[in-house]
C-alpha positions in Angstrom: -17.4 6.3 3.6 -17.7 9.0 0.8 -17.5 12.5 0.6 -17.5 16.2 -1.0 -14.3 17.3 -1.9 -14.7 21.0 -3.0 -12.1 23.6 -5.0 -13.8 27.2 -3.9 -10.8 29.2 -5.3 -10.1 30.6 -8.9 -7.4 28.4 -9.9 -8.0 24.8 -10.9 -6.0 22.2 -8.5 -4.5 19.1 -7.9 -4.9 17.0 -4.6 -3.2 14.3 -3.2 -4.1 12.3 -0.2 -1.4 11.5 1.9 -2.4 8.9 4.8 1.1 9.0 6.7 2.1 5.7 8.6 -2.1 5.0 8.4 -1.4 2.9 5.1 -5.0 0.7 6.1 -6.8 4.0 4.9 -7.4 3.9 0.9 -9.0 6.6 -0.5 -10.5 6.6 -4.3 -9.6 8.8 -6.2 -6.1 9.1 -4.7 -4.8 11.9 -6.5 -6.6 13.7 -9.2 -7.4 17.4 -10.3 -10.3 19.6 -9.4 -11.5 22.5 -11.8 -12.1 25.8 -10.0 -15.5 26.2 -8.2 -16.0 22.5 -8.8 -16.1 19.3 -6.6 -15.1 15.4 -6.7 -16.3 12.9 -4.9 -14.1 10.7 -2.4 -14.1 7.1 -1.2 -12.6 6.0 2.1 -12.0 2.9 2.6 -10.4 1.4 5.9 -9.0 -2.0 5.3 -7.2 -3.5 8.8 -5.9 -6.9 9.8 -7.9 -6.7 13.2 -10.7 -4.8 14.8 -10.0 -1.2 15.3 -11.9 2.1 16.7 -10.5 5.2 14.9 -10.9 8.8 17.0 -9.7 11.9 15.6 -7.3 10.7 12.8 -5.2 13.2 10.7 -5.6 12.1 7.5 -3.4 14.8 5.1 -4.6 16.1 1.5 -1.8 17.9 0.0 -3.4 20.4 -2.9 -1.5 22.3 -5.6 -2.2 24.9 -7.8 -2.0 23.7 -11.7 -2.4 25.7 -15.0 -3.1 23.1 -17.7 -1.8 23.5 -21.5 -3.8 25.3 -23.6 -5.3 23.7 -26.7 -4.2 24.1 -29.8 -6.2 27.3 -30.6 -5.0 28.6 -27.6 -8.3 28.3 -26.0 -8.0 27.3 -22.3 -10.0 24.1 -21.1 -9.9 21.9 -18.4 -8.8 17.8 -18.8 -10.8 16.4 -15.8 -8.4 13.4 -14.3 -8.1 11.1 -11.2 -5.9 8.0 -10.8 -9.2 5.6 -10.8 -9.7 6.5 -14.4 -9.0 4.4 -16.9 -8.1 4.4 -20.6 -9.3 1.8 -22.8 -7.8 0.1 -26.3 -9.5 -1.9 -28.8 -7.2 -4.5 -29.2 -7.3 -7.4 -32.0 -7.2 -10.7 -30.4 -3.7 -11.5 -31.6 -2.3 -8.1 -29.7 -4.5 -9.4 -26.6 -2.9 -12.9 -26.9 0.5 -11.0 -26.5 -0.2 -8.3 -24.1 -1.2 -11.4 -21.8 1.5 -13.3 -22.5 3.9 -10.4 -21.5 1.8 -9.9 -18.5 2.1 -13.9 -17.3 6.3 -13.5 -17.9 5.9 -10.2 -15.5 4.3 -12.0 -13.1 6.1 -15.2 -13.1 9.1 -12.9 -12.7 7.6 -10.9 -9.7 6.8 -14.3 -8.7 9.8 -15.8 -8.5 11.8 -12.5 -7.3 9.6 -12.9 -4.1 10.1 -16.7 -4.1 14.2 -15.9 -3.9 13.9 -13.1 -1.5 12.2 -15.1 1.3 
């Protein structure tokens, strides 16, 4: 499912979505900002083990005010951000052969941690 989510104030905010003991509802973007008089767009996504009908679900966003730094005139502007963004590097491919490397030891790690804890 998507949706509208709209900031009608003055003040530019930042939401979170807070599903409670519902953890089989994902939403995309979880938490992100929202420039005064503007809108996002949300993703639900409901992800179960089994079959479910869902009536009348509370479903909480939390939304705070924010005031982001000025630039380095002074000038105030608005940095548009939500956890689904990303950030992306050009790498050489001897910095990508390490980066992946250091990624298989974390994993063989987290591997093994859960291996020993079972």
């Amino acid at each position: 499912m998507q949706f509208t989510l709209s900031n009608e104030s003055e003040k530019d905010v930042k939401f979170r979505w807070n599903a409670g003991d519902k953890e089989e509802f994902k939403f995309f973007p979880q938490v992100g900002h929202i420039k005064a008089k503007t809108s996002k767009t949300i993703k639900v996504m409901v992800k179960g083990i089994k079959a479910a009908k869902y009536e009348n679900v509370n479903l909480t966003c939390e939304t705070f005010c924010i005031n982001q730094k000025p630039d380095e005139e002074g000038r105030k502007i608005f940095n548009d951000w939500d956890d689904t963004m990303k950030t992306m590097k050009l790498v050489r491919p001897s910095e990508y052969r390490k980066i992946m490397q250091e990624r298989k030891r974390e994993e063989d790690k987290r591997r093994e941690e859960a291996e020993l804890a079972a």
